[in-house]
VOPAGU-2260 file (C-alpha; in pm, 1 decimal, decimal comma):
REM VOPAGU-2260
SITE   aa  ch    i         X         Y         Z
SITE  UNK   A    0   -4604,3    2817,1    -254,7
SITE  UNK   A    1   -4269,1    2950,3    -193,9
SITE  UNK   A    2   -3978,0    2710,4    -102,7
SITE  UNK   A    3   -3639,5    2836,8     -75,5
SITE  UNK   A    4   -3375,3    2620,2    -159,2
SITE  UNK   A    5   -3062,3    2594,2      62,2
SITE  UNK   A    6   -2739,7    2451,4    -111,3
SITE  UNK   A    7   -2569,4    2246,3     102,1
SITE  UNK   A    8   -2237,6    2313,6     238,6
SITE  UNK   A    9   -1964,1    2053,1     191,0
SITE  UNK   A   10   -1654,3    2011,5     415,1
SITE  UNK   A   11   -1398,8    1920,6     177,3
SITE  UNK   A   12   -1012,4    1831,9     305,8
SITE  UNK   A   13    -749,7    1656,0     166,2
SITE  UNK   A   14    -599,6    1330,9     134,4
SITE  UNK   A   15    -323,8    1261,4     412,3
SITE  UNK   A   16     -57,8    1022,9     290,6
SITE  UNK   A   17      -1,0     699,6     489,1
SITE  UNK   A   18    -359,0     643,8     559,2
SITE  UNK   A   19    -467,3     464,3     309,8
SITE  UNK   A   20    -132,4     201,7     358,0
SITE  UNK   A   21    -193,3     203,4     757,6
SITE  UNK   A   22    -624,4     125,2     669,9
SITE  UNK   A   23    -495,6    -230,7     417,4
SITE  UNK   A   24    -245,3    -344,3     633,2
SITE  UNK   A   25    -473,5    -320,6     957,4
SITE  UNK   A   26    -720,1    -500,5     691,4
SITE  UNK   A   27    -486,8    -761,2     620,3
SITE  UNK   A   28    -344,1    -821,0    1029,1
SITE  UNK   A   29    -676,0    -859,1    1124,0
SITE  UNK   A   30    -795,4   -1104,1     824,8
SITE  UNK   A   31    -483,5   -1291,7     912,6
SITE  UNK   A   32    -524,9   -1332,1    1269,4
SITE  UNK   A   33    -915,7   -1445,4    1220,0
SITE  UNK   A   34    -785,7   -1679,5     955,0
SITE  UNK   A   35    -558,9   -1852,1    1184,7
SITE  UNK   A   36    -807,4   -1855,6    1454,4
SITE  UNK   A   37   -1053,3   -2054,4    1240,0
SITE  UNK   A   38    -811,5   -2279,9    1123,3
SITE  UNK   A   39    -667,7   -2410,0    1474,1
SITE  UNK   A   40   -1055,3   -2424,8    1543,0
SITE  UNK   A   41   -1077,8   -2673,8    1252,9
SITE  UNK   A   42    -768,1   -2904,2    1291,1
């Protein structure tokens, strides 16, 4: 049998600055907002 083997190509980039920040604090808004949500639901 003959198989070839292909390597796969990787797209590699880098890191922009800011995103990371921007990604935790939408995180945290939105964990926030559904935390107040449930607690008027409650009380």
């Amino acid at each position: 049998m003959n198989e070839s083997h292909e390597e796969k190509m990787e797209l590699g980039h880098e890191p922009v600055p800011g995103y990371r920040t921007a990604f935790f604090i939408a995180i945290t808004v939105g964990s926030l907002y559904l935390a107040i949500i449930l607690l008027n639901t409650l009380f």
